[in-house]
C-alpha positions in Angstrom: -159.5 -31.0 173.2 -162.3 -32.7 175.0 -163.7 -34.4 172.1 -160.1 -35.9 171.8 -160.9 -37.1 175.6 -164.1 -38.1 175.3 -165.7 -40.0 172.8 -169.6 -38.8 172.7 -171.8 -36.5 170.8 -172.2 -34.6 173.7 -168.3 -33.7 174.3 -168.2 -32.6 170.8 -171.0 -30.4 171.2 -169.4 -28.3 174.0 -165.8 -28.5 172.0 -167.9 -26.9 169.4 -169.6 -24.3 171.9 -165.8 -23.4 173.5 -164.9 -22.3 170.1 -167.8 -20.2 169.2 -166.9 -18.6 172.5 -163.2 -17.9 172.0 -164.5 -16.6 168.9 -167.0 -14.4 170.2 -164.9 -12.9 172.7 -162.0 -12.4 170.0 -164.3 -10.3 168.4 -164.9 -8.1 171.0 -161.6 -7.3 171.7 -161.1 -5.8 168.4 -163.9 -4.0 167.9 -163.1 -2.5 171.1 -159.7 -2.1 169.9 -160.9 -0.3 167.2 -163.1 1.8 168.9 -160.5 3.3 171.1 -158.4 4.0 168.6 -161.0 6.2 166.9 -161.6 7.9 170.1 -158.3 9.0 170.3 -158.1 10.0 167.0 -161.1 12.2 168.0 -159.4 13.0 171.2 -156.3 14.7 168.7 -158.2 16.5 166.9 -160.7 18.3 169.7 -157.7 18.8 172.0 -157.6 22.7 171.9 -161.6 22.5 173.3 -162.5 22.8 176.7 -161.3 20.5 179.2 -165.0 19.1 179.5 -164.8 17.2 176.4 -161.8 15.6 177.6 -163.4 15.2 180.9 -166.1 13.1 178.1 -163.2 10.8 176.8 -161.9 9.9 180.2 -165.8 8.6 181.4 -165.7 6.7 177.9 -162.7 5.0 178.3 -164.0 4.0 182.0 -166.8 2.5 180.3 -164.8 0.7 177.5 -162.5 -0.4 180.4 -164.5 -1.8 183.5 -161.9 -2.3 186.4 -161.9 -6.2 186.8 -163.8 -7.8 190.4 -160.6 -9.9 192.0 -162.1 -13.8 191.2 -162.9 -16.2 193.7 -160.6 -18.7 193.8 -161.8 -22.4 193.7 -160.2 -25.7 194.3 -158.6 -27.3 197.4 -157.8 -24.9 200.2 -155.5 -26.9 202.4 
């Protein structure tokens, strides 16, 4: 990676920080993986309840699942 690129201390230190990211954010994922699955499991076994409790999954999953801002794009614009 950049360490392989660069030879300095301070190219390995932000090799080292990339991975702790990808790391990090790996994590996330499946905890939030996981998480959904038990709220459908919970969604199963309340579904002869009101529709408001469903009504309470649907915000949840909106929470879990942020709509995505389009990104600026960046670079040459020619």
């Amino acid at each position: 990676m950049l360490s392989s690129v660069l030879n300095s201390d301070r190219a390995v230190q932000v090799n080292i920080q990339i991975m702790r990211i990808y790391t990090k954010l790996r994590e996330m994922i499946v905890s939030n993986k996981d998480i959904l699955l038990k709220m459908e499991q919970l969604e199963k076994k309340v579904s002869n309840h009101d529709e408001e409790i469903k009504l309470v999954f649907e915000y949840l999953k909106q929470l879990l699942n942020p709509p995505q801002a389009p990104r600026k794009r960046i670079g040459y614009k020619g």
